[in-house]
C-alpha positions in Angstrom: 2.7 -20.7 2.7 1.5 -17.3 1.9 3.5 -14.0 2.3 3.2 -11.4 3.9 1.8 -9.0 1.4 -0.9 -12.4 0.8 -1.7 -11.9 4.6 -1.9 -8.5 4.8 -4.0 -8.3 2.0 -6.4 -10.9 3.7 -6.8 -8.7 6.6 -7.4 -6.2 4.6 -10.6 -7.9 2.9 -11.7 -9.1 6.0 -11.5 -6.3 8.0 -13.5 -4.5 5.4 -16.0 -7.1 4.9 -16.6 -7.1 8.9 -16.8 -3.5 9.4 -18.5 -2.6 6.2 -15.9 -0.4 4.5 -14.4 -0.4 1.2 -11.6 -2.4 0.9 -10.4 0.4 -1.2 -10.3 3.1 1.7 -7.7 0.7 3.9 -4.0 0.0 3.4 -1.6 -2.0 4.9 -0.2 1.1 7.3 -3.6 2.5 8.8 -4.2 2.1 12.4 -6.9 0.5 12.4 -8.6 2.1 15.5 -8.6 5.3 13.5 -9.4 4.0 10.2 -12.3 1.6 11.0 -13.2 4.2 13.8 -13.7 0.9 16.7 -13.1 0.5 20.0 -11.2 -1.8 22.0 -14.2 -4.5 22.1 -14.4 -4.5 18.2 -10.7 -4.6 17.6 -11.2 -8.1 19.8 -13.7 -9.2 17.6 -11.8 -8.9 14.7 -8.5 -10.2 16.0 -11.0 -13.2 17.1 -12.5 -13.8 13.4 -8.5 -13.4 12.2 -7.3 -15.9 14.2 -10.4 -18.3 13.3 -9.2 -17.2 9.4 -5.4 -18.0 9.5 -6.4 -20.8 12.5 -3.7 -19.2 14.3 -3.8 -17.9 18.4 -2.3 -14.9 19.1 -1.5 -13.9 22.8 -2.6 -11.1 24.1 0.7 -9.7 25.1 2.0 -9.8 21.6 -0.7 -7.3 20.3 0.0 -5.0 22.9 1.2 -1.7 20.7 0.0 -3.6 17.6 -2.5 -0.8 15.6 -1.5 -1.0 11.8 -2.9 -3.7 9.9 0.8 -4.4 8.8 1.8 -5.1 12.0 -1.2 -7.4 12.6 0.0 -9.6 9.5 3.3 -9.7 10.7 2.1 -11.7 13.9 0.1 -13.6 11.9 2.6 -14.4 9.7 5.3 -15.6 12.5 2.3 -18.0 14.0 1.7 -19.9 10.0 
């Protein structure tokens, strides 16, 4: 089972990776609206390919408020 540094660091790749940003310019408390500059729509795609990742689901009513990419992994984390 990985931790959660592991998963946030994950995100962090593959968030980087989809959006085309260096991995280097994200960390673990950057709203990720702000940092990656998307939109609603986008952060659904992501949270999509995340859940694909980690083969996880997570309900819409848990991401409600959820913005940092820490607080992402720590719903991930709960659901592995």
């Amino acid at each position: 089972m990985s931790t959660l540094d592991q998963t946030t660091d994950e995100i962090l790749k593959l968030a980087a990776a989809h959006f085309k940003v260096a991995r280097e310019k994200l960390s673990p408390d950057d709203d990720f609206f702000e940092k990656l500059k998307i939109d609603s729509l986008q952060a659904l795609e992501l949270l999509t390919r995340l859940e694909n990742h980690f083969r996880v689901e997570l309900p819409d009513y848990e991401m409600q408020g959820v913005s940092s990419f820490r607080a992402l992994a720590e719903r991930i984390q709960s659901r592995l």
